[in-house]
C-alpha positions as CSV (number, residue, x, y, z in Angstrom):
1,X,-96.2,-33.9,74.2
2,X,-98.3,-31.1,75.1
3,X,-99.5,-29.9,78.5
4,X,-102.0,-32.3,80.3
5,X,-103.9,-29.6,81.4
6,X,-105.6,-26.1,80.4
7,X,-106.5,-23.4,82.1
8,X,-107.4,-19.8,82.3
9,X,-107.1,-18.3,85.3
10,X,-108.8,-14.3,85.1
11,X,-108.6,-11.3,87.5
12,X,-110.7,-8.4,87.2
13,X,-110.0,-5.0,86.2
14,X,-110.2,-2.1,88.7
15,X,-113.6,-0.4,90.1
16,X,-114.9,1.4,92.9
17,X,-112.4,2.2,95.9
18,X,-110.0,-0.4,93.9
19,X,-107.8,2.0,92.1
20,X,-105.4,-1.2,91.7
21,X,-107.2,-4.5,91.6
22,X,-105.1,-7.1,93.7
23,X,-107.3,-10.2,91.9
24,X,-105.4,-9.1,88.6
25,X,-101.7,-8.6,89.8
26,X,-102.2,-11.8,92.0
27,X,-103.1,-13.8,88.3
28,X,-100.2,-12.3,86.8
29,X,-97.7,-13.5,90.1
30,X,-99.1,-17.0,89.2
31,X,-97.9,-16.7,85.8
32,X,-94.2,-15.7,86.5
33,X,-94.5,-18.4,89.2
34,X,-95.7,-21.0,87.0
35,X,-97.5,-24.4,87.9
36,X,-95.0,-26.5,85.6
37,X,-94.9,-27.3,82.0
38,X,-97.7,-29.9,81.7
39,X,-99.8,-26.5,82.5
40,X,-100.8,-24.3,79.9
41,X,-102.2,-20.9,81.1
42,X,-104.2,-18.6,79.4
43,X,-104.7,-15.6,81.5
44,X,-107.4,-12.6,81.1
45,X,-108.3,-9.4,82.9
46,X,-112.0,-9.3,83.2
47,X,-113.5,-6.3,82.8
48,X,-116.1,-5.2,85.8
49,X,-119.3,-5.3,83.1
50,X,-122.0,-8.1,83.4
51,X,-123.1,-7.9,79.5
52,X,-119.1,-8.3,78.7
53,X,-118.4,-10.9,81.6
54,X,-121.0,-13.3,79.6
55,X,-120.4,-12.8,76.3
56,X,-116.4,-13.4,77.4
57,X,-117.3,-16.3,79.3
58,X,-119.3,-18.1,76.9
59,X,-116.9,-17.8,74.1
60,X,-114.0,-18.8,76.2
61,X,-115.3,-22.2,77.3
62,X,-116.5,-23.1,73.8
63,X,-113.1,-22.4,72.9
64,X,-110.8,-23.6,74.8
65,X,-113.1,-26.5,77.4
66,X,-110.2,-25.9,79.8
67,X,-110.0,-28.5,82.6
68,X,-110.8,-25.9,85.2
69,X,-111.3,-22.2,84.9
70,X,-110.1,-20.5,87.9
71,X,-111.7,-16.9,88.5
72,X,-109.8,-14.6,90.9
73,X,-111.6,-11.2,92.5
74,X,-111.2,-8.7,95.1
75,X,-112.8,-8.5,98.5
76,X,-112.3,-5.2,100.8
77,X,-113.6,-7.5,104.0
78,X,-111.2,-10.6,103.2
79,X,-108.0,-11.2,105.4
80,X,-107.6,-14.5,103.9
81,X,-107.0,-16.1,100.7
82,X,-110.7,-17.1,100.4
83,X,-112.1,-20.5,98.3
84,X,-115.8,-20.0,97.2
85,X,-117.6,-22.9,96.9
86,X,-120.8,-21.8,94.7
87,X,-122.0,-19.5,92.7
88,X,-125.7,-17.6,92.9
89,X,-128.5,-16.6,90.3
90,X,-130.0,-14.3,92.1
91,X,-129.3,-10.5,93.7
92,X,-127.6,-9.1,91.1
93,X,-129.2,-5.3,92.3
94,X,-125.3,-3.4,92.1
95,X,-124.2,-1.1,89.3
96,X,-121.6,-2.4,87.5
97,X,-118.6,-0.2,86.0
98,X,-121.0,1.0,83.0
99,X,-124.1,1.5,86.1
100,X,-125.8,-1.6,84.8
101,X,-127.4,-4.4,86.3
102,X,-129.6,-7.4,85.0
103,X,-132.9,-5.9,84.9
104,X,-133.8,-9.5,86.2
105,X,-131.1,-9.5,88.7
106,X,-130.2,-13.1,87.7
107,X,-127.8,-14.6,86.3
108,X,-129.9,-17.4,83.9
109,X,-133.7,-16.7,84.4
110,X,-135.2,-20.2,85.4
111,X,-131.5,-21.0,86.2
112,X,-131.1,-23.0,89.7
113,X,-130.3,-21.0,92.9
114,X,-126.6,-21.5,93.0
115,X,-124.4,-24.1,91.3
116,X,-121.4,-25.7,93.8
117,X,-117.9,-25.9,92.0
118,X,-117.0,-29.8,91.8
119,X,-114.2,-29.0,93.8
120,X,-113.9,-29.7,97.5
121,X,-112.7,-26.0,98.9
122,X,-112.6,-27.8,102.2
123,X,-110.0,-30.3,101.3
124,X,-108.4,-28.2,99.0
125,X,-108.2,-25.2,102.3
126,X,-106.9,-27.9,105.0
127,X,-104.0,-29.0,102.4
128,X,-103.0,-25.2,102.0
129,X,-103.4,-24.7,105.3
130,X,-101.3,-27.5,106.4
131,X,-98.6,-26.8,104.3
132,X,-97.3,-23.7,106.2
133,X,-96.8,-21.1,103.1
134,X,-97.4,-18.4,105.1
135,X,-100.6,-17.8,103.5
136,X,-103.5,-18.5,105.5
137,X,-106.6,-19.9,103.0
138,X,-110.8,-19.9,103.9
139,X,-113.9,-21.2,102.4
140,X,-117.1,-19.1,101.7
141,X,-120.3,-20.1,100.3
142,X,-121.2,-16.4,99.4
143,X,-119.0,-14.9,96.6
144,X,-120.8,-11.6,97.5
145,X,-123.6,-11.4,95.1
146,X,-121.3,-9.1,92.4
147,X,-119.2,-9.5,89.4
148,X,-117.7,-12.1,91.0
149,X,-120.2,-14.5,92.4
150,X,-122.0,-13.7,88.5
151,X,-118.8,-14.8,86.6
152,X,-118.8,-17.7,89.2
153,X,-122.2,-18.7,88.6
154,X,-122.0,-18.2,84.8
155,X,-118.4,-19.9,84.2
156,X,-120.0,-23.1,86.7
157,X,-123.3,-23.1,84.6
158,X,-120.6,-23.3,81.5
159,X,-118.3,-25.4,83.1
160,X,-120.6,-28.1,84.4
161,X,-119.2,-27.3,87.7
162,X,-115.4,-27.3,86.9
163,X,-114.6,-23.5,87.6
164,X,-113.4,-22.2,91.0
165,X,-113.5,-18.8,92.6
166,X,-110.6,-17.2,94.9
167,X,-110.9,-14.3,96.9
168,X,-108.0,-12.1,97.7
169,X,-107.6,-9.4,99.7
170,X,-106.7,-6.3,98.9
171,X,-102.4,-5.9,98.6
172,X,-101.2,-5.0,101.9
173,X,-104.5,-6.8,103.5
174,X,-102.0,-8.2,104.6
175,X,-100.2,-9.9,101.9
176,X,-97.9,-8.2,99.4
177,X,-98.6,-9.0,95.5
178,X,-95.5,-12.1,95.9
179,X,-97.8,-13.6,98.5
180,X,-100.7,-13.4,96.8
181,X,-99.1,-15.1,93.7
182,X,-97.8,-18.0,96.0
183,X,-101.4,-18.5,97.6
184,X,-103.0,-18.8,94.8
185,X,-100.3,-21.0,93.1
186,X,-100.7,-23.4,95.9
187,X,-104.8,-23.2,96.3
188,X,-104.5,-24.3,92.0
189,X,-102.0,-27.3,92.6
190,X,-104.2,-28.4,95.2
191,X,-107.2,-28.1,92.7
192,X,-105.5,-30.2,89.9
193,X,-104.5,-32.5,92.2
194,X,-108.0,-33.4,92.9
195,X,-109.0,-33.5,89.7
196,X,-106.1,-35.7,88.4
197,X,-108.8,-38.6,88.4
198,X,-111.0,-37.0,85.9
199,X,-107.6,-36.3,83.4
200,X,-107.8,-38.9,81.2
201,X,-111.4,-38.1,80.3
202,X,-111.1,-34.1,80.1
203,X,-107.6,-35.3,77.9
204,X,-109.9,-37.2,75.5
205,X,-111.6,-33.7,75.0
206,X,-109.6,-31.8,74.5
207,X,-107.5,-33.3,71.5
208,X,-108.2,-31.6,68.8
């Protein structure tokens, strides 16, 4: 039997003041800490590039049609393993790691204003929360108007709603790259528990 689920989690690579990006070593803890073996994981580094982060996008959802793509960035303000719960179109006006930006500064022209993830950060935030990791989790509805909140918007437009955003902070923000891993593992098995309901249906599509 294969897994009953696919996904593919992806960091970013560095930029700016982010000489190591904590979004990328936190994917890679996940990996070596596994979510069990009716989980496949794909993993990819993103690269910090609008153009690429599209093209990339789009070819990974026709692909693969994961169950839920889980996108994992960087934010020098969060103290918190933070759970976004849309993505934006608009105010794209920040250079990205080739200085370009969307001369429209949209994600989709004629695209809505933002596009909510289908799942609940609230419930999924209280469950982490309440399970005393250590690790203490957030929600935001303002991915920050930058490569992430554009892969967000893009991978939900994509994903008819089933892609999530994480924010992390930046290692030593306060949490070392093992706690990262363990946040995030526990904010994703909260995830597919919620959307255990829809696996039957997302299993049909996926057989190949």
């Amino acid at each position: 039997a294969g897994p009953d689920s696919f996904l593919f989690p992806a960091g970013f690579e560095p930029f700016g003041e982010h000489a190591v990006n904590s979004s990328w070593v936190a994917v890679q803890e996940l990996v070596r800490l596994g979510l069990g073996e009716m989980v496949d994981l794909h993993v990819y580094e993103l690269p910090v590039d609008y153009q690429a982060v599209q093209d990339i996008l789009l070819s990974l959802w026709k692909e693969h049609q994961p169950q839920l793509a889980v996108h994992v960035g960087v934010s020098g303000i969060a103290t918190s393993v933070t759970l976004e719960q849309c993505g934006h179109n608009k105010g794209y006006t920040r250079l990205d790691n080739r200085s370009f930006c969307p001369a429209s500064h949209c994600c989709m022209e004629n695209g809505p204003d933002y596009i909510k993830s289908v799942i609940d950060m609230d419930t999924v935030c209280k469950r982490v929360n309440g399970s005393n990791i250590g690790i203490t989790v957030s929600v935001s509805k303002d991915a920050g108007r930058y490569l992430c909140d554009y892969t967000y918007y893009t991978s939900l437009h994509q994903g008819q709603g089933y892609s999530a955003f994480v924010h992390v902070p930046a290692l030593g923000g306060p949490y070392s790259s093992e706690e990262l891993g363990r946040g995030l593992q526990a904010v994703v098995k909260e995830m597919l528990n919620l959307l255990e309901v829809d696996y039957n249906e997302w299993g049909k599509k996926d057989n190949k």
